[in-house]
C-alpha positions in Angstrom: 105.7 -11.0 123.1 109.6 -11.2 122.6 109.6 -7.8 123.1 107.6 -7.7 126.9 109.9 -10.8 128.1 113.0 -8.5 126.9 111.6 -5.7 128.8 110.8 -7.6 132.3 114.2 -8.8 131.8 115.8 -5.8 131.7 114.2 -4.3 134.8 114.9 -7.3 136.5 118.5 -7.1 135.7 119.0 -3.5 137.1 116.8 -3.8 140.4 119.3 -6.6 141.1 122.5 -4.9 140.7 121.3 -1.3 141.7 119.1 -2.2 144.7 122.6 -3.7 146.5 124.3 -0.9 145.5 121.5 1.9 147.1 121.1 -0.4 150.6 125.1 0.0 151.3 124.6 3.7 151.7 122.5 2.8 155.0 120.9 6.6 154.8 117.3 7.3 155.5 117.2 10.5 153.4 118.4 8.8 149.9 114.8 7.8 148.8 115.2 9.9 145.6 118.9 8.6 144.7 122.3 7.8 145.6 125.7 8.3 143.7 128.4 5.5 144.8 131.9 6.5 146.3 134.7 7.6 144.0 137.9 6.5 144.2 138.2 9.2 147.0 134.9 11.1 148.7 131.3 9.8 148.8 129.0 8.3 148.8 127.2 10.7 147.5 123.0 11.4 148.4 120.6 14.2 146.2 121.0 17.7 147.6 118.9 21.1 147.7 119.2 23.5 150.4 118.1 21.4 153.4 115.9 19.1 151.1 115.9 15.8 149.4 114.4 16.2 145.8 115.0 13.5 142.7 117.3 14.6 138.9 115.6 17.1 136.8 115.8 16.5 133.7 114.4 17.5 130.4 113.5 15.4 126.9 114.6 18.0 124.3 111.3 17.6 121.3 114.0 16.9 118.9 113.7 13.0 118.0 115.8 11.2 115.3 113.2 9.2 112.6 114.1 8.3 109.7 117.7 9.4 109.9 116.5 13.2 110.3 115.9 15.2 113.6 112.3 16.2 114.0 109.7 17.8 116.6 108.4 14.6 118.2 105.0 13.8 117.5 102.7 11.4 119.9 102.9 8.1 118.7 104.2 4.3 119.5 107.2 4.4 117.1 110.3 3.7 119.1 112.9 6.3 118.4 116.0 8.0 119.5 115.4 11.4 121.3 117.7 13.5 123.2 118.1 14.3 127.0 119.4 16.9 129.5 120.1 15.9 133.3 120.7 17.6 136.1 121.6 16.3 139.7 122.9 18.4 143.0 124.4 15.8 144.9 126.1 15.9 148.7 128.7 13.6 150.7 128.3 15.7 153.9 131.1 15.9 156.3 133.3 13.4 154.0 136.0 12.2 156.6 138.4 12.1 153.0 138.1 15.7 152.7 137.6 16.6 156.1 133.9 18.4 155.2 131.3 18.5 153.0 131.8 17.7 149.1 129.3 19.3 147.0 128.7 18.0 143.5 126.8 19.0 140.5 126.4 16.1 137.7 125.2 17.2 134.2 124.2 14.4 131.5 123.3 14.7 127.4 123.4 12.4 125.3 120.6 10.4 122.9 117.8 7.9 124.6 115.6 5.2 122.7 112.5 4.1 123.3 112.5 0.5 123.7 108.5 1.2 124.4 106.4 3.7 126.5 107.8 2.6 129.8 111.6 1.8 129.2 114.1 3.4 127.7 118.2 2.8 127.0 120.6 5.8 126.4 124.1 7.3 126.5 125.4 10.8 127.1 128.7 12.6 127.9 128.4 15.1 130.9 130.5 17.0 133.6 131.3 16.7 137.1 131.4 19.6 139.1 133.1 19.1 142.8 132.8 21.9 144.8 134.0 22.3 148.8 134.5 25.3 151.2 137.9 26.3 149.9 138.4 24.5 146.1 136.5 23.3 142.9 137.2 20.5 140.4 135.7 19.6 136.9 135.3 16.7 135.4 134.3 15.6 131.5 132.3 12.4 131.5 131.1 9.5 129.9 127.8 7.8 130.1 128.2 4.7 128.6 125.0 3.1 130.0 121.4 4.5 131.0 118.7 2.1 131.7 115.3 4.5 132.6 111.8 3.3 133.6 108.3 4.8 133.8 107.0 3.0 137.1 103.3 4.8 136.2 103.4 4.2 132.5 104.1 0.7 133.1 101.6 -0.1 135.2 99.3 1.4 132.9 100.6 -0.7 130.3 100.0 -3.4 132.2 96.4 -2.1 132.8 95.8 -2.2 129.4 96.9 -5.9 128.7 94.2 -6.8 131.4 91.8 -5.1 129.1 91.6 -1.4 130.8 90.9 1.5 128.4 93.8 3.1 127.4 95.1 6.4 129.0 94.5 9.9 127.4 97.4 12.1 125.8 97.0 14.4 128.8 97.5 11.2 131.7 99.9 9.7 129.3 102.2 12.6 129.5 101.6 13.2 133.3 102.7 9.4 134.2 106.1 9.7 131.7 107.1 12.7 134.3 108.4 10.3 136.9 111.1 8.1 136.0 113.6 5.7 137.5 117.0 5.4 136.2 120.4 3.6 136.5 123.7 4.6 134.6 127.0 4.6 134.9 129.7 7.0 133.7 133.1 7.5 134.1 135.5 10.4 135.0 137.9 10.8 132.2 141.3 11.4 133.3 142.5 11.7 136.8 141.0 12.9 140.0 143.0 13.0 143.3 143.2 14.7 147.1 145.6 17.6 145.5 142.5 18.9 143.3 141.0 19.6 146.7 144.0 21.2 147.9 145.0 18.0 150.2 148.9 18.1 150.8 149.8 14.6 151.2 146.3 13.0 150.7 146.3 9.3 150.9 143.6 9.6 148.3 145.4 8.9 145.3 142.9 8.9 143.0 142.3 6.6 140.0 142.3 7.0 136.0 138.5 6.9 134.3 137.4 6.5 137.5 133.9 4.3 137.2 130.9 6.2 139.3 126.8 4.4 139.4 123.9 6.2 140.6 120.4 5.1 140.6 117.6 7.3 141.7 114.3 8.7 140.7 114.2 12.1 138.0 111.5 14.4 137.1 111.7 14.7 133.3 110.1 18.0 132.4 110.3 17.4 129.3 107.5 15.0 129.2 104.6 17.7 130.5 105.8 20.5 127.6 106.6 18.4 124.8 104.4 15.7 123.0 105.6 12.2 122.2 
């Protein structure tokens, strides 16, 4: 019981701080995500070619129980497993930088189960800026990484009304499409002269603090068992 009460709580808490955060973008094509301004360009929406598509990620199989790493196994022990994102993100014709601002965002770090349908991590990662003429990298930190399974919990809650529960196969499926809020920050400094911008009034700003909230496709779910 504590348990589901700390759970609704949790979602609760995010929807209200990220849902203000993805309205201010005021863009119909960020359905799958958003990335908030930097100090300098942004805000930032998912990019692929012309096309709007969620993260990718991937759960590695490799779970910590019992103070060892081992293949994960199906079952309802809550345990610490390891993750790989992947985001191509755009701030199209940034009027900072004078065009578009391409940016790759790559996350690992360890994520545990707090049950089927939510999870709490935190990861390191790099920033990869990229625009017509220059490139910047950034290391990063992920201090905080709230995700939820919108179809696993509503299975879960089909199950408290007394629904039979789903197969291994289904189980897996609904785990593929997550939602997830988490912050990291840009270690060191990032500023209008690492885009080649003589006398840029972006002065930039140490361990810069950048959210994003979106949906991610976890791979890893489909191949691996858990």
């Amino acid at each position: 019981m504590v348990h589901r009460i700390a759970s609704v709580v949790v979602v609760a808490l995010t929807l209200i701080v990220a849902l203000p955060a993805t309205a201010s973008a005021d863009r119909k094509n960020d359905l799958w995500g958003w990335l908030e301004r930097l100090s300098g360009p942004g805000p930032f929406h998912p990019r692929i070619g012309t096309n709007r598509f969620p993260t990718i990620g991937i759960r590695s199989p490799f779970c910590f129980s019992d103070g060892r790493m081992k293949v994960t196994t199906l079952s309802a022990e809550r345990r610490a497993c390891l993750y790989l994102d992947y985001a191509p993100w755009i701030s199209e014709e940034d009027p900072l930088v004078g065009g578009d601002v391409k940016l790759d965002t790559f996350d690992v770090g360890a994520s545990y189960r707090i049950n089927r349908g939510l999870e709490l991590g935190v990861g390191f990662g790099v920033y990869h800026f990229r625009t017509e003429d220059t490139s910047a990298t950034r290391v990063t930190l992920t201090p905080g990484r709230l995700v939820a399974k919108p179809l696993t919990l509503l299975a879960m809650l089909s199950e408290k009304a007394g629904a039979q529960p789903l197969s291994s196969r289904w189980q897996k499926g609904f785990a593929t499409l997550k939602w997830y809020y988490k912050t990291s920050v840009l270690l060191g400094r990032i500023d209008g002269t690492d885009f080649g911008i003589e006398n840029s009034p972006w002065r930039g700003e140490t361990n810069d603090p950048v959210s994003s909230v979106g949906f991610l496709i976890d791979l890893g779910e489909v191949f691996f068992e858990r």
